[in-house]
Residue, then its C-alpha position, 0 to 999 in steps of 0.5 A: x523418497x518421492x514425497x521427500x522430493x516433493x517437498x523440496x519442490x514445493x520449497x522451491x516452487x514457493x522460493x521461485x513465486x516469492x523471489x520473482x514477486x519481490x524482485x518487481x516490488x525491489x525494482x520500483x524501490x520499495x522497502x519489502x524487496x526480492x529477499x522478503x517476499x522470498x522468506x515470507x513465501x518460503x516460511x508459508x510453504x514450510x508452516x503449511x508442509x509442518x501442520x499436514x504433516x502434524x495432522x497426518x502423524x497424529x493418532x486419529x481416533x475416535x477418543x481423542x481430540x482431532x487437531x485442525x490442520x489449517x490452526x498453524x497455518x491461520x498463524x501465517x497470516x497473523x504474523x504476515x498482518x504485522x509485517x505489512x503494517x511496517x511497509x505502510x508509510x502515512x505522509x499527509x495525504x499520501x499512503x506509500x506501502x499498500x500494494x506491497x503490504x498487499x503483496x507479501x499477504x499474497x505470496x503467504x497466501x501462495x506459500x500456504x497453497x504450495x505447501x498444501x500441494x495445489x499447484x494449479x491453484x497457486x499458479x494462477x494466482x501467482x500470474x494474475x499477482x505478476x499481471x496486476x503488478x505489472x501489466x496493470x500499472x501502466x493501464x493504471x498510469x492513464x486512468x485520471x485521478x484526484x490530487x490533494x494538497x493543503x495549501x498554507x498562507x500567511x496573509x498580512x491582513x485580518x480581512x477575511x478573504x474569500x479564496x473561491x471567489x479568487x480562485x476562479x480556476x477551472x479544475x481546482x475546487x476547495x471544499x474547506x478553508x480554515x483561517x486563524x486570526x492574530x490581532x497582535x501581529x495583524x496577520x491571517x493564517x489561511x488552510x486551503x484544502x484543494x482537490x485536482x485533477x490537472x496539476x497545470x491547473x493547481x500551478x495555475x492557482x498556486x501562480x494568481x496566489x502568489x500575486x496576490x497583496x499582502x502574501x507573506x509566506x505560502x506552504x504547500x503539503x499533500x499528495 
């Protein structure tokens, strides 16, 4: 009877660690929230329970072939592969998705340590996730970092403009600039590839092209 209960708090314990972990990933509005980390932790709790059991059942003897009791397990995280990639979104510059995809690979990883029994070890692991989800996004927030937008111009000129000369911005640097030219129309089309640091300092730019002679549409896009 005591293993019997044991493994119903190994259920539980995986249920609490999955449920707790999603709840902060559905508070910031993610797609993978509260009930799928719950079901992913839980089902790794539940394959690794199966395949200890499955090893300790089997008749281990010298004649026949011993089976690995980590194969089903290894299952898990194949099948978790896939559910992550269905959080990852890709939007220009911009990828939405990798922490939680990242995070429903840790709870299957804490699921699979629950099943097998290592309290400890999934306790530490399940506090540094919740220390690196929260504690670790506001240090995040203050840490610097590079922007980049493509910004699109249409200009009513086949001149050939040079944009790092006009673009005297502190801050703002443009390491590639397409352009396309139509004669028939007499206009240019111009891809700017810019990187930032300060946005005031993108606004700033984006202000003296908006100035300039013969703009006739201008599109941003980008992270």
């Amino acid at each position: 009877m005591g293993y019997e209960l044991e493994i119903v708090l190994r259920l539980v314990l995986g249920s609490l660690f999955g449920g707790i972990i999603g709840f902060e990933r559905q508070a910031h509005g993610r797609p993978a929230g509260f009930r799928t980390h719950l079901l992913v932790c839980l089902a790794s709790v539940l394959i690794m329970i199966v395949s200890v059991d499955y090893y300790k059942l089997l008749p281990l003897q010298e004649s026949i072939i011993r089976i690995d009791p980590a194969r089903i397990a290894a299952g898990a995280i194949t099948g978790v592969g896939f559910l992550g990639a269905g959080v990852i979104i890709k939007s220009g510059f911009t990828i939405q998705g990798l922490t939680t995809a990242a995070c429903l690979w840790m709870v299957s990883a804490i699921g699979l340590a629950v099943g097998s029994g290592l309290y400890l070890y999934s306790s530490v692991a399940f506090l540094i996730t919740l220390f690196s989800l929260w504690v670790l996004r506001k240090v995040e927030r203050h840490v610097p970092r590079l922007h980049y937008k493509v910004v699109s111009l249409i200009m009513e000129t086949t001149e050939v403009i040079d944009f790092r000369e006009a673009l005297r911005v502190k801050g703002v640097d443009i390491p590639e600039v397409d352009f396309e030219l139509d004669l028939k129309k007499g206009e240019t089309l111009y891809t700017l590839h810019t990187v930032f640091r300060d946005r005031s300092a993108f606004t700033e730019a984006i202000r003296i092209l908006r100035t300039m002679e013969g703009l006739k549409r201008l599109h941003i896009r980008g992270g």
